[in-house]
N, C-alpha and C positions, 0 to 999 in steps of 0.2 A: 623635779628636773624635767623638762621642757623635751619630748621626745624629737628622736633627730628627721628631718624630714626624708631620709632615704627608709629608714624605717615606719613612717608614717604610708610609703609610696607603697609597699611593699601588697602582692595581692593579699585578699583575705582569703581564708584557708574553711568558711565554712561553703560549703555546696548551695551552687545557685540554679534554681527553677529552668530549664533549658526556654523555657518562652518567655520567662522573665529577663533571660542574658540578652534576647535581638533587638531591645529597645536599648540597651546599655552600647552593644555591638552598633547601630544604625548611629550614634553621637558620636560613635569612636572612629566610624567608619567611613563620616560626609567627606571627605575630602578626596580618598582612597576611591570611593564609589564617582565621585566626578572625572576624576581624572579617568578612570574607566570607559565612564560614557564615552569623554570626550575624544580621546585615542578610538574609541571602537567608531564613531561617526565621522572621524577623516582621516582621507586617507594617508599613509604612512609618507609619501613624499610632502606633506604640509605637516607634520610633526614636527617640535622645534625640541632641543636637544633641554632645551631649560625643562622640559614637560617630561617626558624620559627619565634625567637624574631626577624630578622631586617625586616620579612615580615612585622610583627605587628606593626613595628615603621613606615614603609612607608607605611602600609595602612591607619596609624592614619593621617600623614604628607598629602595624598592624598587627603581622607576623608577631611580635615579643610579645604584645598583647594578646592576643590569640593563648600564644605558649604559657601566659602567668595565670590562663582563666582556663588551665586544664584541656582546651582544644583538641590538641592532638591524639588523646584518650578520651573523646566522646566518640561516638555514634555522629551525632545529627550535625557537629559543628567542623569534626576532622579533616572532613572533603574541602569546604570554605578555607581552612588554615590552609593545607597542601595545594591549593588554585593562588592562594597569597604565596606561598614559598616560592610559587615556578615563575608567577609573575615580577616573582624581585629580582631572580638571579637572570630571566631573561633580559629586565628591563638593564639592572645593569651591564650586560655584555654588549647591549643594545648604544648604553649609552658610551662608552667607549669605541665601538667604533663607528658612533657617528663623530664624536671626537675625531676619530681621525679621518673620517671622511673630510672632516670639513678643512681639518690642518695637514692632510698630507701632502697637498699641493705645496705648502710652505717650506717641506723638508727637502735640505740639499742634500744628493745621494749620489754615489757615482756615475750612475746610469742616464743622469740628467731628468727632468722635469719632466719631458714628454713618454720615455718611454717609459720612467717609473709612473707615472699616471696608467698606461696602459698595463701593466705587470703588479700594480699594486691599486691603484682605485679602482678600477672595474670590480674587480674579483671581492675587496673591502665592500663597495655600496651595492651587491649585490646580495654579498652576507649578511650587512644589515638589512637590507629589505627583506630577506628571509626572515630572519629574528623579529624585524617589524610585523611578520604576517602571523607568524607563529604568535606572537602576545595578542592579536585580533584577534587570532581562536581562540587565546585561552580567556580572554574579555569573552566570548561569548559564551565560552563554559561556565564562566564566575559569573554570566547572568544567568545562566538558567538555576545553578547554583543556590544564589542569593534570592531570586524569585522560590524557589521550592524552599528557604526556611521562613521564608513570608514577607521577605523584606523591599523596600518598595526602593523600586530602578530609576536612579536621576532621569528626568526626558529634560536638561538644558547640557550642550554641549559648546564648550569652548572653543576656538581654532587655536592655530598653535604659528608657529613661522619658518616651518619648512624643514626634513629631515636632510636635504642635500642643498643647502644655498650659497654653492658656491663660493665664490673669494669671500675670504671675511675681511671686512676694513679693518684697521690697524692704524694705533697712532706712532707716528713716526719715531724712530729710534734716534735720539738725540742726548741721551743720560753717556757721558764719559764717565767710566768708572774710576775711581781713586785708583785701584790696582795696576791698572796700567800704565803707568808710571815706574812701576816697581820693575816691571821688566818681567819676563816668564817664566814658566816653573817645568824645568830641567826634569828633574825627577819626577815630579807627578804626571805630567804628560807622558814619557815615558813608564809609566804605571799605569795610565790608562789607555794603551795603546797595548800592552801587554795584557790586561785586563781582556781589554776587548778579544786581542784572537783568542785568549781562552775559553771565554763566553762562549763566542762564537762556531769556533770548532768541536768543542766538547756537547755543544745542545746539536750542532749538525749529527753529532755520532751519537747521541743517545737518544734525538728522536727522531728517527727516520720518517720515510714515508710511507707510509701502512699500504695494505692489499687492498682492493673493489669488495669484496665481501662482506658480511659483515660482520661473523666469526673475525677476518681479520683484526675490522676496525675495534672489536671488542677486546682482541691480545693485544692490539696495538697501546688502547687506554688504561691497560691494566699494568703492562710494561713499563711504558715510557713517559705517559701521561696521566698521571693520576693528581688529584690535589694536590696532594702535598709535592709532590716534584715540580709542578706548573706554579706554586709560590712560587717556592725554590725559584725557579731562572724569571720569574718574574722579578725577585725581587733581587737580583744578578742585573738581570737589565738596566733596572730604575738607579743602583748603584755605579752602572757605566756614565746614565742619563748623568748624573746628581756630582760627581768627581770632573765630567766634564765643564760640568757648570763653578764648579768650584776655581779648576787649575788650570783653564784653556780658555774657558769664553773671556773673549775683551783685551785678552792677554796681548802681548803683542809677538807671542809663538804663534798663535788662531792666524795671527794678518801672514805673519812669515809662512807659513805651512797651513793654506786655505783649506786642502784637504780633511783638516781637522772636521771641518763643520759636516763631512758625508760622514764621519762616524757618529756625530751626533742626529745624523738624519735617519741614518739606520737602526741606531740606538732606539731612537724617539717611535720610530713607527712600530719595531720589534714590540717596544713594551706597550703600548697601547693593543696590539692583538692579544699579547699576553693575558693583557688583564682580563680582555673581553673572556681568553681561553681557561682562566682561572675560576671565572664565574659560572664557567659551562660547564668545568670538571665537578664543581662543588655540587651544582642543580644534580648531576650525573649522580653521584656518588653518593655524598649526604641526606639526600631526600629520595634515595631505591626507588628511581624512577619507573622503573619496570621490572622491578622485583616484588615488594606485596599487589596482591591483588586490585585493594582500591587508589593506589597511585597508579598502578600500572592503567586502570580503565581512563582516569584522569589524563597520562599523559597524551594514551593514544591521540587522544584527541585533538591537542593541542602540538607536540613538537615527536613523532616519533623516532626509536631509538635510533636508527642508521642518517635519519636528519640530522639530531643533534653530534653525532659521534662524526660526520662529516666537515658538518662546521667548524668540528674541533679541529682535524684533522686538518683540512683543505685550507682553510680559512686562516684560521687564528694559528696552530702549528706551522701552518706549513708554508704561509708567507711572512711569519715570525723568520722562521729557518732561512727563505730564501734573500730577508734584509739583512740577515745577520751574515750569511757567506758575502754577500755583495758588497760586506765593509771589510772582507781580511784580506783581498789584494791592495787594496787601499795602506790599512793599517800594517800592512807587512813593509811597505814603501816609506812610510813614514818612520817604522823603527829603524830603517837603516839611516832615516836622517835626524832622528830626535836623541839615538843613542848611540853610544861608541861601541862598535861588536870588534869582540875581539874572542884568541883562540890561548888557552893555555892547558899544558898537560899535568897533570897529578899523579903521584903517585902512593898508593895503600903504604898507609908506614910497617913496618918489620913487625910480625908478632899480631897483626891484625888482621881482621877477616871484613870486608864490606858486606856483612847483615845486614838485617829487618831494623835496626838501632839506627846506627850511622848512616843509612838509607835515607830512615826519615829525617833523620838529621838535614842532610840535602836536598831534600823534599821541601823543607822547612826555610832554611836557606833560600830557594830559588823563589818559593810562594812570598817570602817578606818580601822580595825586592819588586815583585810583581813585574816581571819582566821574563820572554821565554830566553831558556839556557838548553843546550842541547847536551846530552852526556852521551859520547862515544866511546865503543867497546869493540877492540874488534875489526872495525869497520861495520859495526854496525851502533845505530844509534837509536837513542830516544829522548824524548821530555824530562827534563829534571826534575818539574814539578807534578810527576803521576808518579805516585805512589809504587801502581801495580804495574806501571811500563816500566818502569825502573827495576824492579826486582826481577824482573822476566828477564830483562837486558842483563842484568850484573849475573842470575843462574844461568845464563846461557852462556857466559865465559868464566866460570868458577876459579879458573887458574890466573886467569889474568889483572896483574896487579898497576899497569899503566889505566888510566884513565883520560883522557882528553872531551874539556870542554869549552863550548862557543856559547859565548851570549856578550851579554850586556858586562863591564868594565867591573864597577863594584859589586855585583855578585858573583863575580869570579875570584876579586879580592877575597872575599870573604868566605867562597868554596874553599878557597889557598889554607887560608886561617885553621878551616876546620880538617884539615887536611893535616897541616904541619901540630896542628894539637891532638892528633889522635882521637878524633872524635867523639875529642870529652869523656872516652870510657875511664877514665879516671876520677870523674868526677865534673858535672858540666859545672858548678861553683867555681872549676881550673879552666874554664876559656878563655879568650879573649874580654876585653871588652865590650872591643868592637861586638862581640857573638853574644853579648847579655841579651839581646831579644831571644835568643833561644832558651836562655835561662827561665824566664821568666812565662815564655810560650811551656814548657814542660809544667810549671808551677802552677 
């Protein structure tokens, strides 16, 4: 039997001569090593965005290989892997926001053209040319680097076409789409309009803006910005991005209600910092940039920590944050014209208690329909779809069995439903029909 070729790829497992591996390393490395040159001998505003992303794909391709020949657990080769690591995750942060350098101009946003250029491109092509300066140094670290395991340093450099050039041509929008014809989509725009200020408000409240210190900026990334949370609403954004393009572009709601297209301007620009901010938490975090000792010597040199933890902060966070509020007076205007709001009251049936169950039941309820529903108690109120503002609200009036809520038309229906069925404590198999998503969301 004929072996498969992923197990064929696979590294070998017997130990190889440390000055036998740099002649292996120099074949594996020609392309990786040009690209170096050539970024380190012009300057960062003539870098072209095509040079950038293929950096990141051959520092990634490097990187694996590195990691399959033991690297990371030598001595003499560990330094060179961790100089590839920093150089990948810069170059990609790098290469998204010159992505959007180059396209923010393009994005419609409320604030209009001119003054979003001043509030969001400055402050963008500045971060990138930091990022750009910061991979110069670490190009020069990975030459002295690579010169001290004996290895010889391309002398031909490439130019590139520019890291900031302005308007980019475009060919003309002239493709009608078959959908438009079908007429609009009621409920999904209304879903993503509700989407959005959830996004929106929730990443406002859970990532503030950090202190000048650097203690701060370090509780700040520990709290609110960590890897996994900066996917997280990254990948919240790209789902705003991608549902727009689904149920609104081309539509003939988009032409009725033009404002659509600054959600997607805001959307657009958000998640391109994201990504940049995603790449910056992982270099952060993942590779203990300034926790062991020989990273630690490595990064100084190249991006230190209150640099990096500012970019995150300033940059990527915190004009993520500021696109993202600058789309909810917008989006708030539009739900009152994309959706029927209306007001109905409820009340706890006889022999029930509105718990932690039936709570989330309505929780449940208001998140399907993706649209905001407000629950009043009281005279006081909150979001239907938080979880923990909801149980706060219902303990704070334990005696009171009126409920009154305002949203959107068929999730109020469908509050009703679970309302007059006793919130399924009988059995959610005994709901509605209409309420089988909840059936099957439990399941």
């Amino acid at each position: 039997m004929q072996e498969s070729t992923w197990k064929a790829q696979r590294p070998p497992s017997a130990e190889l001569e440390e000055a036998a591996f740099l002649p292996i390393l120099e074949a594996e490395a020609g392309e990786f090593l040009g690209l170096a040159r050539s970024l380190l001998a012009t300057p960062p505003r003539d870098w072209s965005p095509a040079q950038v992303y293929r950096l990141y794909q051959v520092c990634t391709a490097l990187e694996t290989f590195l990691d399959d020949r033991g690297a990371p657990e030598n001595r003499t080769y560990a330094p060179l892997r961790e100089m590839v690591a920093v150089l990948r995750w810069l170059a990609s942060a790098l290469s998204s926001l010159m992505h959007l350098d180059a396209r923010q101009g393009q994005y419609e946003l409320p604030s209009g053209r001119e003054a979003a250029a001043r509030a969001y491109g400055e402050p963008i092509r500045k971060g990138a040319l930091e990022v750009a300066a910061r991979l110069q140094a670490g190009f020069r670290r990975l030459q002295e680097i690579w010169r001290g395991l004996g290895g010889a340093w391309p002398e031909v450099a490439r130019s590139g076409s520019g890291l900031l050039p302005g308007a980019v041509p475009r060919l003309p929008r002239n493709l009608v789409a078959e959908e438009e014809a079908e007429g609009g989509d009621g409920p999904g725009s209304a879903r993503l309009v509700g989407s959005y200020l959830s996004v929106a408000e929730r990443f406002a409240e859970s990532v503030p803006e950090p202190g000048e210190r650097l203690e701060e900026l370090r509780s700040w990334q520990e709290r609110c910005f960590r890897e996994e949370q900066a996917r997280s609403w990254e990948a919240r954004v790209h789902n705003l991005q991608s549902v727009y393009d689904h149920v609104v572009a081309g539509r003939p709601e988009e032409r009725e209600h033009p404002d659509f297209r600054s959600l997607r301007g805001c959307s657009s620009l958000a998640l391109h910092l994201l990504e940049a901010g995603t790449a910056l938490a992982h270099l952060y975090e993942r590779h203990d940039l300034y926790g062991r000792r020989a990273t630690r010597d490595l990064a100084a040199d190249v991006i230190p920590e209150e640099a990096l933890l500012r970019l995150l902060a300033r940059v990527c966070a915190g004009l993520a944050r500021r696109a993202l509020l600058e789309g909810v007076p917008v989006a708030r205007s539009l739900l009152d014209r994309v959706v029927q709001i209306e007001s109905v009251e409820l009340t706890v049936p006889e022999g029930l208690v509105l718990h932690a169950r039936p709570a989330s039941l309505i929780v449940r309820v208001v998140q399907h329909h993706g649209v905001p529903v407000e629950m009043q108690i009281g005279g006081q109120a909150a979001p239907a779809d938080s979880m923990l503002q909801l149980l706060v609200l219902v303990g704070s009036h334990p005696e009171e069995r009126r409920i009154r809520f305002r949203g959107a038309r068929r999730a109020l229906e469908d509050l009703q439903l679970l309302f007059e069925s006793g919130f399924g404590e009988s059995g959610l198999e005994r709901l509605p029909d209409r309420l089988a998503y909840l059936r099957h969301q439990a399941g």
